[in-house]
C-alpha positions as CSV (number, residue, x, y, z in Angstrom):
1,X,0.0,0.0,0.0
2,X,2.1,3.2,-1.5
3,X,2.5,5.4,1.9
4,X,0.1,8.3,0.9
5,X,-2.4,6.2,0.8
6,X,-2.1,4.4,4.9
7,X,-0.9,7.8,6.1
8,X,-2.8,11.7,4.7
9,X,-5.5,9.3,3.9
10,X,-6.4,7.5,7.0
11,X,-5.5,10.4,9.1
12,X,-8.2,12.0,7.0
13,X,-10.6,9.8,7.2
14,X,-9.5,9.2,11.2
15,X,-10.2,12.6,11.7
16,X,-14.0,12.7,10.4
17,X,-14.5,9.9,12.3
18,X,-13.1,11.8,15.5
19,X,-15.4,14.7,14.7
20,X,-18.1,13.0,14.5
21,X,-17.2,11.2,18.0
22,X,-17.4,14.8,19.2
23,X,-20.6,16.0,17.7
24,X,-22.1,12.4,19.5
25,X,-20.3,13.3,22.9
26,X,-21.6,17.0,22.9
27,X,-25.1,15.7,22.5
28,X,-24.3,13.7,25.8
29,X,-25.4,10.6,24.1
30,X,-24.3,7.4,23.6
31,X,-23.5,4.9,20.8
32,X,-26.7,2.9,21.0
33,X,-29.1,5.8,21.9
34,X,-27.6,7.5,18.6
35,X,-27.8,4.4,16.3
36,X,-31.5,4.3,18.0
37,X,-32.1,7.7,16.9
38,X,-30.6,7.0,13.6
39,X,-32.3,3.8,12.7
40,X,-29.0,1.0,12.9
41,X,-27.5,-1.2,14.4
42,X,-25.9,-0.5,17.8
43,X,-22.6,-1.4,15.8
44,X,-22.7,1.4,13.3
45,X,-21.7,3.7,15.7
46,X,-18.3,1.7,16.9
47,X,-17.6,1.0,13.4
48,X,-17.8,4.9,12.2
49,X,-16.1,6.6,15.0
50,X,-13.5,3.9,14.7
51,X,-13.1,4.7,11.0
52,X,-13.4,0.7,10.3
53,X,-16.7,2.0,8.0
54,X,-16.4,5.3,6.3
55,X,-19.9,7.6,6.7
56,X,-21.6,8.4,3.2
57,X,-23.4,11.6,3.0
58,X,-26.6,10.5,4.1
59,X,-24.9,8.8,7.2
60,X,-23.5,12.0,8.5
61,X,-26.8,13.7,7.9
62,X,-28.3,11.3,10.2
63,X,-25.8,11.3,12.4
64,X,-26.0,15.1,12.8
65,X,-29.7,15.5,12.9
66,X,-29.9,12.6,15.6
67,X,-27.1,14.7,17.4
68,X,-29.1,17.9,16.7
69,X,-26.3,19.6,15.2
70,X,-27.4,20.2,11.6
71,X,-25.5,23.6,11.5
72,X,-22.0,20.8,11.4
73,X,-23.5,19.0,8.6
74,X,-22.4,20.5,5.7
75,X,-18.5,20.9,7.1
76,X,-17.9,17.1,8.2
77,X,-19.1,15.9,4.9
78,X,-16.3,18.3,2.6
79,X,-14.4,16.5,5.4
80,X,-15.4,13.2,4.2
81,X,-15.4,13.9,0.8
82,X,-11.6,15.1,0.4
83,X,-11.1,12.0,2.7
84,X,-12.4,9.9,-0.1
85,X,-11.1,11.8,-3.3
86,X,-7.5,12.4,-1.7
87,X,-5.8,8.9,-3.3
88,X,-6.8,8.8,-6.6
89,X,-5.3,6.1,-8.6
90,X,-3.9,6.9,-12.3
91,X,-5.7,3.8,-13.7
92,X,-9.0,5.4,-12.5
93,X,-7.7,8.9,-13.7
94,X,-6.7,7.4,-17.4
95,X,-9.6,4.8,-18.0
96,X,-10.5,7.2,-20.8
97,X,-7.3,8.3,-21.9
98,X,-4.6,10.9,-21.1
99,X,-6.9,14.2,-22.8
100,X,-9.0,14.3,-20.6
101,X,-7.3,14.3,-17.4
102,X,-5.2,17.1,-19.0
103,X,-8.5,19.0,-19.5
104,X,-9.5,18.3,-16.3
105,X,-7.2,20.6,-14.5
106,X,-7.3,23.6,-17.0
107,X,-9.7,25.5,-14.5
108,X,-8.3,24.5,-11.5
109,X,-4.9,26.3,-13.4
110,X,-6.5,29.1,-14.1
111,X,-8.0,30.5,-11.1
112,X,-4.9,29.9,-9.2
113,X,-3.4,33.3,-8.6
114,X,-0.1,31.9,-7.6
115,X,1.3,28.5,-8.4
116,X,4.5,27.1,-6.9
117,X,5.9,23.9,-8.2
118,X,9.0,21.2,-7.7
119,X,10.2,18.4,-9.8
120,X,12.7,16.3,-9.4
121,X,12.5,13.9,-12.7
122,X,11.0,15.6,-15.6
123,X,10.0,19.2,-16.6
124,X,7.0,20.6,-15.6
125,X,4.0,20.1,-17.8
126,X,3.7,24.0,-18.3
127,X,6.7,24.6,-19.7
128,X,6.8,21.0,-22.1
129,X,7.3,21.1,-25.8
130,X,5.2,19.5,-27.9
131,X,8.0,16.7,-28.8
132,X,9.1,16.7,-25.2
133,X,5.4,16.2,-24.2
134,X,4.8,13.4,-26.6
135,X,7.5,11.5,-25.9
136,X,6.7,11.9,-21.7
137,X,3.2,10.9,-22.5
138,X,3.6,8.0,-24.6
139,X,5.6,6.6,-21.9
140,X,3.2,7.1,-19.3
141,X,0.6,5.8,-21.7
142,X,2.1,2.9,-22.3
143,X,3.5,2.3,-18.9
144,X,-0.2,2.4,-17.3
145,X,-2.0,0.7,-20.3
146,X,-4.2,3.6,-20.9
147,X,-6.1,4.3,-24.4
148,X,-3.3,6.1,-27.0
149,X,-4.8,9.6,-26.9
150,X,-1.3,11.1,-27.0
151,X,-1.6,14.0,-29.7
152,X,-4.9,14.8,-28.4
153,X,-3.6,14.6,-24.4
154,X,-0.1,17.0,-26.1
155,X,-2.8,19.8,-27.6
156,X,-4.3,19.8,-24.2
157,X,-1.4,20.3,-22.2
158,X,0.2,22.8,-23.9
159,X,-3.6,24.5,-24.5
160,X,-3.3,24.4,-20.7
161,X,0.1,26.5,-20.9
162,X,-1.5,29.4,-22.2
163,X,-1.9,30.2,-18.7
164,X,1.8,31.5,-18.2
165,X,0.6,34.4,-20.7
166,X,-2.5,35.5,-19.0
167,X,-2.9,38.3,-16.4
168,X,-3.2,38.1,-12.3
169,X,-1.1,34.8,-12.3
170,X,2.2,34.2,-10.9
171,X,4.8,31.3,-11.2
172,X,7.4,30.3,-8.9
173,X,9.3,26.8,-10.0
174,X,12.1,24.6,-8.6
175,X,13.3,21.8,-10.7
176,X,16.8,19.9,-9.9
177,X,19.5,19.9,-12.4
178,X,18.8,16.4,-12.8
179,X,15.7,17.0,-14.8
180,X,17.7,19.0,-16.8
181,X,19.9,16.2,-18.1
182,X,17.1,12.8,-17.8
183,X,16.8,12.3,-21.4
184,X,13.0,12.5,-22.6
185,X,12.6,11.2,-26.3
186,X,15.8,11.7,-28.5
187,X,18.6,14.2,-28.1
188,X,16.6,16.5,-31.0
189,X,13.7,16.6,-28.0
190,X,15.4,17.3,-25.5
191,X,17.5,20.0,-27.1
192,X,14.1,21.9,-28.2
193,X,12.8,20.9,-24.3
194,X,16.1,22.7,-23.0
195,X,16.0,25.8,-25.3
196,X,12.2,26.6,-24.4
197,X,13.1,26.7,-20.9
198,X,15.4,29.5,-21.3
199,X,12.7,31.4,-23.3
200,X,10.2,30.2,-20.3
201,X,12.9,31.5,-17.8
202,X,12.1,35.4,-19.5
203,X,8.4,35.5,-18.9
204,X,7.4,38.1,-16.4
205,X,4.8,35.6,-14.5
206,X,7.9,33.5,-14.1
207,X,10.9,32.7,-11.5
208,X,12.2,29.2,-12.3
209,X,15.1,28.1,-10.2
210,X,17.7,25.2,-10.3
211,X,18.8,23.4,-7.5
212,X,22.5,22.3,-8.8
213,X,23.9,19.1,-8.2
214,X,27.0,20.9,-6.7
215,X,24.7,21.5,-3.9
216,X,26.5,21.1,-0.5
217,X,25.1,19.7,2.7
218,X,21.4,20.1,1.5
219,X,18.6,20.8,4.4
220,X,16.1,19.0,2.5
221,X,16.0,15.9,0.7
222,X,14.7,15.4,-2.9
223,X,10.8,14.5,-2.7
224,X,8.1,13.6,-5.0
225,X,6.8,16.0,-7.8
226,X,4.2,18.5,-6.5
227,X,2.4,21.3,-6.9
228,X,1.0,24.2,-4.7
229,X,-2.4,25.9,-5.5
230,X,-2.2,29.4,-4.1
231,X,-2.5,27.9,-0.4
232,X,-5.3,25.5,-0.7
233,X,-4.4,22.6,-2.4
234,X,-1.2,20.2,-3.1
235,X,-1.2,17.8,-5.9
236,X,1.7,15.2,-5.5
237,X,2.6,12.8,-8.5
238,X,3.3,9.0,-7.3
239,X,4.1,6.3,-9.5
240,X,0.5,4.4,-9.2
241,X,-1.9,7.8,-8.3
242,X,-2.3,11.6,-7.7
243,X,-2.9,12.2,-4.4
244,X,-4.8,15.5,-3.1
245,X,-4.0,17.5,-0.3
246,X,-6.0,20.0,1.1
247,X,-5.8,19.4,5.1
248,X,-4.3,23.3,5.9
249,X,-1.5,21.7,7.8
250,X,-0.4,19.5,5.2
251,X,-0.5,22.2,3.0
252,X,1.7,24.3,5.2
253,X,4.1,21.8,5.5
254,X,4.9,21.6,1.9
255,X,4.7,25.3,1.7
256,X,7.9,24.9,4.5
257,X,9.1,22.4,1.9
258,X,9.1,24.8,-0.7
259,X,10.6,27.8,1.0
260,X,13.6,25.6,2.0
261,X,14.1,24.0,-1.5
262,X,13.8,27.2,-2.9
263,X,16.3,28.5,-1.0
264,X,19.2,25.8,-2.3
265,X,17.8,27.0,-5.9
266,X,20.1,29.7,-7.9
267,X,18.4,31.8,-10.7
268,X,18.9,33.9,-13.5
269,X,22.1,34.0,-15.1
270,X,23.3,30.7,-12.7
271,X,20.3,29.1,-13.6
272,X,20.4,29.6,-17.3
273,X,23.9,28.4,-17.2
274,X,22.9,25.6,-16.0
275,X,20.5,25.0,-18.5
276,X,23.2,25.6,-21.3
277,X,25.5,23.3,-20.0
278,X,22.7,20.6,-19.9
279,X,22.3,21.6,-23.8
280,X,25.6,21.8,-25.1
281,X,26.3,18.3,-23.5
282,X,23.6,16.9,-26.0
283,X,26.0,18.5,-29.1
């Protein structure tokens, strides 16, 4: 079980469980007189509040009417709802294909204001070329067994890109100098991949740093892939699934993560040497 998944995940759906422990206990009732009042078995009760059975909408509705605290209703079941949608696997995400998951996310990108970003293995989709996109796609396609949508999933993406152009948004990203030299498709790719992110670098919307591998006694360690929505939401990329954050103190934590990274990062002319080193190695 991939550690997302037995850790953010239960927690989550550990702590809807404990809030709804509360909302019993401040009714002064107990587990039987609530699963009277709800219309179960005495056993429901044990088996929600000790997360063993996850509520569904209708079950915290009950559970908050028999508790008479409607006005707690509508909170605990976002709760349980980004519980349940946190782990999302990418075989669920790519039954249809690669295009529409990249369409899926276009709104979500552009009513961030500001969007901070790591990666530690390939460049982020924003600032892909078509070629580089293709080839990362195809891969990914292939890898996960998902329908070949690739050209169509590559016009998405990079439809998605127009973002970095548009008004009221800002971009802060980190990538290591590794993902400068991981060779996606052939050298002709990569090359083009490079060259566009020195253009990307010039944007006004833009700060894209480079954590060098002549990086000394590093505070942090490399992580996963992720991405921070203004200060609501983390997306983190795992081999087998996307997984959702949006508990404020996990958020916060990778927001820490992201300050400190950023701070082993050099930029402008460092950075772009770095970038130029990557792309005269492939002459």
């Amino acid at each position: 079980m991939p550690h997302y998944q037995s850790s953010s995940v239960e927690t989550a759906r550990k702590n809807v469980a404990a809030r709804l422990r509360e909302v019993r206990l401040d009714a002064e009732l107990k587990g039987h007189e609530l699963a009277v009042r709800c219309g179960w078995h005495k056993s429901k009760v044990s088996r929600i509040e000790n997360a063993r059975t996850p509520p569904s909408d209708a079950d915290i509705r009950a559970w908050c009417a028999g508790c008479d605290a409607d006005d707690q209703t509508a909170d605990i079941i976002a709760a349980s709802r980004t519980a349940d949608s946190m782990y999302l696997e990418w075989k669920r995400l790519q039954r249809t294909g690669l295009r529409r998951l990249q369409e899926s996310r276009t709104p979500l990108y552009e009513r961030t204001k500001l969007l901070r970003g790591y990666a530690s293995h390939v460049v982020p989709g924003l600032f892909q070329t078509p070629a580089y996109a293709s080839a990362l796609l195809s891969v990914i396609s292939r890898f996960h067994g998902t329908p070949d949508d690739t050209t169509e999933a590559v016009a998405a993406r990079l439809a998605r890109s127009r973002v970095l152009h548009d008004a009221g948004h800002r971009f802060t990203f980190i990538v290591e100098e590794s993902v400068l030299r991981y060779q996606i498709g052939d050298a002709e790719a990569m090359a083009g991949q490079l060259g566009h992110l020195l253009s990307a670098m010039s944007l006004p919307a833009v700060s894209l740093g480079v954590i060098p591998f002549a990086t000394r006694e590093r505070d942090i360690w490399t992580l996963e892939a992720f991405n921070i929505f203004d200060e609501q939401r983390v997306h983190v990329e795992l081999l087998t699934a996307q997984v959702t954050l949006t508990v404020p103190s996990e958020v916060a934590m990778y927001v820490t993560a992201f300050a400190e990274l950023r701070e082993l990062a050099v930029y402008g002319a460092e950075a772009r040497a770095l970038v130029a080193e990557a792309l005269d190695s492939l002459r």
